[in-house]
C-alpha positions as CSV (number, residue, x, y, z in Angstrom):
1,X,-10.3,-28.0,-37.5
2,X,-6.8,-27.1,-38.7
3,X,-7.3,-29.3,-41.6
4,X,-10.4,-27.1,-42.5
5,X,-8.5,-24.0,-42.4
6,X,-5.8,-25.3,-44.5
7,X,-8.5,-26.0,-47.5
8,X,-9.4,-21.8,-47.2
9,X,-8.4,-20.6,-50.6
10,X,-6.4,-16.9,-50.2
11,X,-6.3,-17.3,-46.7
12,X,-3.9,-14.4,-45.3
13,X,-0.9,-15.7,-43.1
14,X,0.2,-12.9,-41.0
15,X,3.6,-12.7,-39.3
16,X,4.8,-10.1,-37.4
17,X,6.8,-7.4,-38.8
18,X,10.2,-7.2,-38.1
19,X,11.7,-5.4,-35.3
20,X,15.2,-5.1,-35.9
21,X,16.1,-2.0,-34.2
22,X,14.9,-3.8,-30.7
23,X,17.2,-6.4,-31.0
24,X,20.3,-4.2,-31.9
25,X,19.5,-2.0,-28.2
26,X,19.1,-5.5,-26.9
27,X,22.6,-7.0,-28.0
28,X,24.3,-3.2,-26.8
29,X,22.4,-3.6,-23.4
30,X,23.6,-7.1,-22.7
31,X,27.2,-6.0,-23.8
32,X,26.9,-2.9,-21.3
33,X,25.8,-4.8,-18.5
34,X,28.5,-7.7,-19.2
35,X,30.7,-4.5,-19.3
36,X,29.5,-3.6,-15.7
37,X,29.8,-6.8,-14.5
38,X,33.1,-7.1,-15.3
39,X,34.3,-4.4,-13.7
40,X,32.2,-5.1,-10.4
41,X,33.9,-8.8,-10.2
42,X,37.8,-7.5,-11.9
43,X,37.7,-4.3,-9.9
44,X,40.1,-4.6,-6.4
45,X,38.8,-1.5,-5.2
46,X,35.6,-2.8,-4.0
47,X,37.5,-5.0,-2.1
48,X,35.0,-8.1,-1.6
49,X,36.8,-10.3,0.7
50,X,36.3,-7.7,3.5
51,X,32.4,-7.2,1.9
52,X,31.8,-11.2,2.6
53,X,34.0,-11.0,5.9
54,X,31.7,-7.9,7.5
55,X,28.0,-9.1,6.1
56,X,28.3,-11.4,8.6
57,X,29.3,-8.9,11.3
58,X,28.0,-8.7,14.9
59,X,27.5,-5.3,14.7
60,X,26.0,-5.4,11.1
61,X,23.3,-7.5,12.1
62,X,22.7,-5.7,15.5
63,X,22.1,-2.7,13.1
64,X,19.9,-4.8,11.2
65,X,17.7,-5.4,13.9
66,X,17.6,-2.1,15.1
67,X,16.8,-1.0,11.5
68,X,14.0,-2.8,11.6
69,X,12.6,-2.3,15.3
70,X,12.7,2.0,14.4
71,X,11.2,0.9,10.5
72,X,8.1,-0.8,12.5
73,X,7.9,0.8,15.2
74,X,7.8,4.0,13.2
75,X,4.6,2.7,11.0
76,X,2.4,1.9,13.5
77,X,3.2,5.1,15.6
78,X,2.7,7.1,12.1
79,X,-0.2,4.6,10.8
80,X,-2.3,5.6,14.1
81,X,-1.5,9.3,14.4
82,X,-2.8,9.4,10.4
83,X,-5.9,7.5,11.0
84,X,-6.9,10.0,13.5
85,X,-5.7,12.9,12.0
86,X,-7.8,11.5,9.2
87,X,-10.5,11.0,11.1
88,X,-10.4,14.7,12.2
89,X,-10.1,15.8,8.9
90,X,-13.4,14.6,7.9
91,X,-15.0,15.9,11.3
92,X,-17.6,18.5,10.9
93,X,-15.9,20.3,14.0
94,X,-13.9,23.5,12.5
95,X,-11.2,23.3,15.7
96,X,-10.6,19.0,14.8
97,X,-10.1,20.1,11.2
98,X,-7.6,22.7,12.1
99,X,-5.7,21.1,14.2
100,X,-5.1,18.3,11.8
101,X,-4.4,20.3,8.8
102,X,-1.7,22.4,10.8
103,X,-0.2,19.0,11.8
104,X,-0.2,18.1,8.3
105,X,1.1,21.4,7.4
106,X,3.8,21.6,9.5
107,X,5.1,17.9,9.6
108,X,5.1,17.8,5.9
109,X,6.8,21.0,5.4
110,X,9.5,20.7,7.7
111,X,12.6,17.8,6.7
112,X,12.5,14.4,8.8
113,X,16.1,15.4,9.6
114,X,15.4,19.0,10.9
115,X,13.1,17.2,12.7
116,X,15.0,14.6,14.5
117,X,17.2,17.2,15.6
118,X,14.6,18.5,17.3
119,X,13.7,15.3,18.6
120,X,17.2,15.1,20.1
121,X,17.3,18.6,21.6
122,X,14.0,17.6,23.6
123,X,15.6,17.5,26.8
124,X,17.6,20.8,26.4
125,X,13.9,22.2,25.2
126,X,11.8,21.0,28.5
127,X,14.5,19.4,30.6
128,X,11.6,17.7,33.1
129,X,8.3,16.3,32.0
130,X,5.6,17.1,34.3
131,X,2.1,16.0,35.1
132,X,0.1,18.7,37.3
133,X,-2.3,21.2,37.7
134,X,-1.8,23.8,34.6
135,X,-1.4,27.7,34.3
136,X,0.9,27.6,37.8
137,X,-0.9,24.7,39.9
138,X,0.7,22.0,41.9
139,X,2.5,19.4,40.0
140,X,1.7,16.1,41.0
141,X,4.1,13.9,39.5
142,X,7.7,15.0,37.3
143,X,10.2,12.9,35.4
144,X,13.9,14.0,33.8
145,X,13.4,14.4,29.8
146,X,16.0,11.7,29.0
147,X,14.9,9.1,31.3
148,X,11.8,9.1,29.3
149,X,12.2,10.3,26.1
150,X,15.4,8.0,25.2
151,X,17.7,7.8,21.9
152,X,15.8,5.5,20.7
153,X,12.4,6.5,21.7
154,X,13.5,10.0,20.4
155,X,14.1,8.7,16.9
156,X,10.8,6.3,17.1
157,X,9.0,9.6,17.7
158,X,10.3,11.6,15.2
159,X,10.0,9.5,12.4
160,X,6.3,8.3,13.6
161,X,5.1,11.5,13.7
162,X,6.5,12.5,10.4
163,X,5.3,9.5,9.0
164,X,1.9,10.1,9.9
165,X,1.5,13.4,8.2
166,X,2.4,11.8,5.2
167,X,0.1,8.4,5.9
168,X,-3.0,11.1,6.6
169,X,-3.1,12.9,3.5
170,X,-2.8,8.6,1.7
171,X,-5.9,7.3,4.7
172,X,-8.1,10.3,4.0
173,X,-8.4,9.3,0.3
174,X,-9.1,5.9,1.4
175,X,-11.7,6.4,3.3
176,X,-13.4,8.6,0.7
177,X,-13.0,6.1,-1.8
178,X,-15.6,3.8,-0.1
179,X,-19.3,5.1,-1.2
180,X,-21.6,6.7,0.9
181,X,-24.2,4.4,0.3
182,X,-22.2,2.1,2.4
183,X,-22.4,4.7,5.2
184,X,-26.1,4.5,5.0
185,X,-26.7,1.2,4.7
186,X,-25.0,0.9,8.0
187,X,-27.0,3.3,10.0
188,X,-30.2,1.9,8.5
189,X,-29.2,-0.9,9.9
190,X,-28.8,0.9,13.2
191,X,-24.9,0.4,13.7
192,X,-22.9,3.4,15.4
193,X,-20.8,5.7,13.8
194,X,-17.5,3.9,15.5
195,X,-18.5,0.5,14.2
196,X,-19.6,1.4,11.1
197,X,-15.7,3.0,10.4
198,X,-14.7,0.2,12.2
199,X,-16.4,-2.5,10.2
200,X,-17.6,-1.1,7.2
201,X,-15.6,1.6,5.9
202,X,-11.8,0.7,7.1
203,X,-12.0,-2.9,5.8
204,X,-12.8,-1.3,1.6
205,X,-11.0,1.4,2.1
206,X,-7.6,-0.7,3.1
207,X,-7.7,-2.1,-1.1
208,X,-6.9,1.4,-1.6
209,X,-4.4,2.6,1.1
210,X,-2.4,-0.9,1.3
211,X,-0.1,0.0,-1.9
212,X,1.2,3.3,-1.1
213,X,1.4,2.3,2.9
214,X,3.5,-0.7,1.7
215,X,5.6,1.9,-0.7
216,X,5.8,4.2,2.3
217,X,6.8,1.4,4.8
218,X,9.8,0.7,2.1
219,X,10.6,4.0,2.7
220,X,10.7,4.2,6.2
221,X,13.2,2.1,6.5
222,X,16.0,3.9,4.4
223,X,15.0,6.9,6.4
224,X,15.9,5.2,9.3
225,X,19.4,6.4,8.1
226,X,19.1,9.5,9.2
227,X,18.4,8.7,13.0
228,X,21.8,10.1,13.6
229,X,20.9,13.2,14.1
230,X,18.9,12.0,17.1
231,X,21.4,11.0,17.6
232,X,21.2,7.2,17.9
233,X,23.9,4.8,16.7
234,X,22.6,1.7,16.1
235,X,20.7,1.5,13.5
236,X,22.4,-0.1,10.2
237,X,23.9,2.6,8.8
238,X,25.7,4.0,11.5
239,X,27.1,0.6,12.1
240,X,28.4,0.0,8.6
241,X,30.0,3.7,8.9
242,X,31.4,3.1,12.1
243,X,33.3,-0.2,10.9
244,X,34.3,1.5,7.6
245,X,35.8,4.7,9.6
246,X,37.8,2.1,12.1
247,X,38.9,0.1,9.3
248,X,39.7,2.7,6.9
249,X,37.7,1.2,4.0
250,X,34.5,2.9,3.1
251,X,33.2,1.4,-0.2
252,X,32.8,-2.6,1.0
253,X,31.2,-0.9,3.9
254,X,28.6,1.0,1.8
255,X,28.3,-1.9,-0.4
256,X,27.5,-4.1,2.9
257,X,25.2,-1.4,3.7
258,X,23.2,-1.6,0.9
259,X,23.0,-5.5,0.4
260,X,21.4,-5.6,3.5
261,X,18.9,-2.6,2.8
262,X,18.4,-4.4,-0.3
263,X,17.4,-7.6,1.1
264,X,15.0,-6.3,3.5
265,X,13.2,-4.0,1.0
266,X,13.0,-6.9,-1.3
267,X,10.9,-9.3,2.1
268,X,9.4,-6.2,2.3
269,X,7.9,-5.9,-1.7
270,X,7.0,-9.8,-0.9
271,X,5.0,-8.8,2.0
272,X,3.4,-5.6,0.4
273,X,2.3,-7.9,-2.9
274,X,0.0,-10.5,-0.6
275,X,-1.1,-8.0,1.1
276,X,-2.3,-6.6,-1.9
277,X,-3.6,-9.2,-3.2
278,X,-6.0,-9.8,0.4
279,X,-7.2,-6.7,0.6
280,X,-7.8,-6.8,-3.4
281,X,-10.4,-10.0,-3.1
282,X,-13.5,-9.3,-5.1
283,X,-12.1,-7.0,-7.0
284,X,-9.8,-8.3,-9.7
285,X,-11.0,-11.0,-12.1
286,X,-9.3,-13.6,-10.3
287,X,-11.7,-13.2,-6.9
288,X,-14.6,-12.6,-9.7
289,X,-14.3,-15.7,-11.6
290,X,-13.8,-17.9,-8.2
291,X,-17.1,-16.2,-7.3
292,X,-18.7,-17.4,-10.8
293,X,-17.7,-20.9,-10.5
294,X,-18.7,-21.2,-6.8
295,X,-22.1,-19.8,-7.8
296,X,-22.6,-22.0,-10.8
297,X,-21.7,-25.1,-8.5
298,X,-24.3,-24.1,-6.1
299,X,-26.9,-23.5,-9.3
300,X,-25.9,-27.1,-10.9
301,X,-26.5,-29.0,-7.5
302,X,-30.4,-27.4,-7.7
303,X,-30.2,-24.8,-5.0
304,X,-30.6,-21.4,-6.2
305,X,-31.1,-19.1,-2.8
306,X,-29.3,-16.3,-3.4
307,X,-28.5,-16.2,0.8
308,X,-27.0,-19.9,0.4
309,X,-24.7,-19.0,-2.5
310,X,-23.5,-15.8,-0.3
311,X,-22.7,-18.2,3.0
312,X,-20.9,-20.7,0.6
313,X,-18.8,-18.0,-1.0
314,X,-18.0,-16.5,2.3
């Protein structure tokens, strides 16, 4: 075949045109990041013996751990509180949809750190927590505020609920990105409202909500920063800034501070990307081509029934 090609008479031999300018801004950005490099290795001010000596800290990794309990625990607070304000959104019920949209409203509109202030101030706000009869009736049961409603559980709470404004507004689209035929093929079948979001809707709609759930998880956790103004003080940050203000050394401290962020961000992306990926199956070319092959297998062995080739893909 190539010999064939050769014997074309006035064949055209394309090459592509040259692109000097890119390689001249490629040349000046190597040289500027050689340049940066420099200085971060040359530079004594960063000071990274005592980086190495406190990335390996007791308290750094406590904080790390913490970090992640309030990122997680956050999430699933905020991922529940959004399906069902979600959930409400859609209701035909005018006193559900209000109620979510002035939760939306009001957690969106106000800063995570105002707040967590709040949060903080709870037991100054309603200093017992009581379970009774309302509108002056018998109480039945009472607790202190801050026996309950700890540091931690206080940030936990605050950044949930935040969260799941946020996570509402991303689910709602979601679950209106699945069509409605899928709705009504489901109760033609006779399932329940419950199951069918349960089974039929939730399951498509996660291709859509998993990428900016995964962005908003990575952003969870560098808000857990802020829990300070709770306040709690064991979260990463406040660790790093507690060693750096003993110490007298701030910038190895930050630096610590964000190696560690960065790392866990990065597990994180990693997590995010199969996700992505499983809730993506059937719907890339990938999943479509497997799908091909499978049902040509099934065709070249002799069987042909569509509901075989549907179990074996399964």
């Amino acid at each position: 075949m190539a010999n064939h090609h050769a014997d074309i008479p006035n064949r055209i031999r394309a090459r592509d045109v040259a692109h000097p300018g890119t390689w001249i801004a490629a040349v000046i950005v190597a040289l500027l990041v050689l340049i940066f490099v420099q200085g971060l290795v040359t530079n004594p001010n960063y000071q990274w013996s005592v980086v190495w000596l406190y990335l390996r800290d007791v308290k750094v990794i406590t904080g790390i751990g913490y970090t992640i309990l309030l990122t997680f625990a956050a999430m699933i607070l905020g991922t529940a509180v959004a399906l069902l304000m979600a959930i409400m959104r859609q209701s035909s019920n005018p006193v559900l949809r209000g109620v979510s949209w002035a939760y939306i409203f009001v957690f969106r509109g106000v800063p995570v750190y105002t707040q967590l202030v709040f949060w903080g101030l709870l037991a100054v706000l309603y200093p017992t927590l009581s379970i009774g009869v309302p509108f002056g009736g018998p109480t039945l049961a009472s607790v202190e505020t801050e026996k309950v409603v700890t540091a931690l559980a206080a940030a936990i709470i605050g950044l949930g609920l935040n969260e799941g404004a946020y996570l509402a507004e991303i689910i709602r689209s979601g679950l209106e990105s699945v069509d409605a035929g899928q709705t009504e093929a489901a109760k033609a079948l006779g399932m329940k409202p419950s199951l069918i979001m349960r089974r039929v809707i939730i399951p498509q709609a996660m291709r859509v909500i998993i990428p900016p759930l995964g962005n908003e998880t990575i952003g969870m956790l560098k808000t857990t920063s802020l829990v300070l103004a709770v306040p709690f003080t064991l979260d990463l940050q406040y660790a790093t800034n507690a060693i750096a203000n003993r110490i007298y050394a701030p910038i190895p401290l930050l630096i610590v501070a964000a190696f560690w962020y960065l790392v866990m961000t990065s597990v994180l992306m990693i997590g995010q990307h199969f996700l992505e990926q499983y809730f993506g199956r059937g719907f890339n070319g990938k999943s479509s081509s497997k799908r091909l092959r499978r049902q040509a297998a099934i065709q070249a062995a002799g069987t042909t029934h569509k509901n075989i080739a549907l179990e074996v893909e399964q």
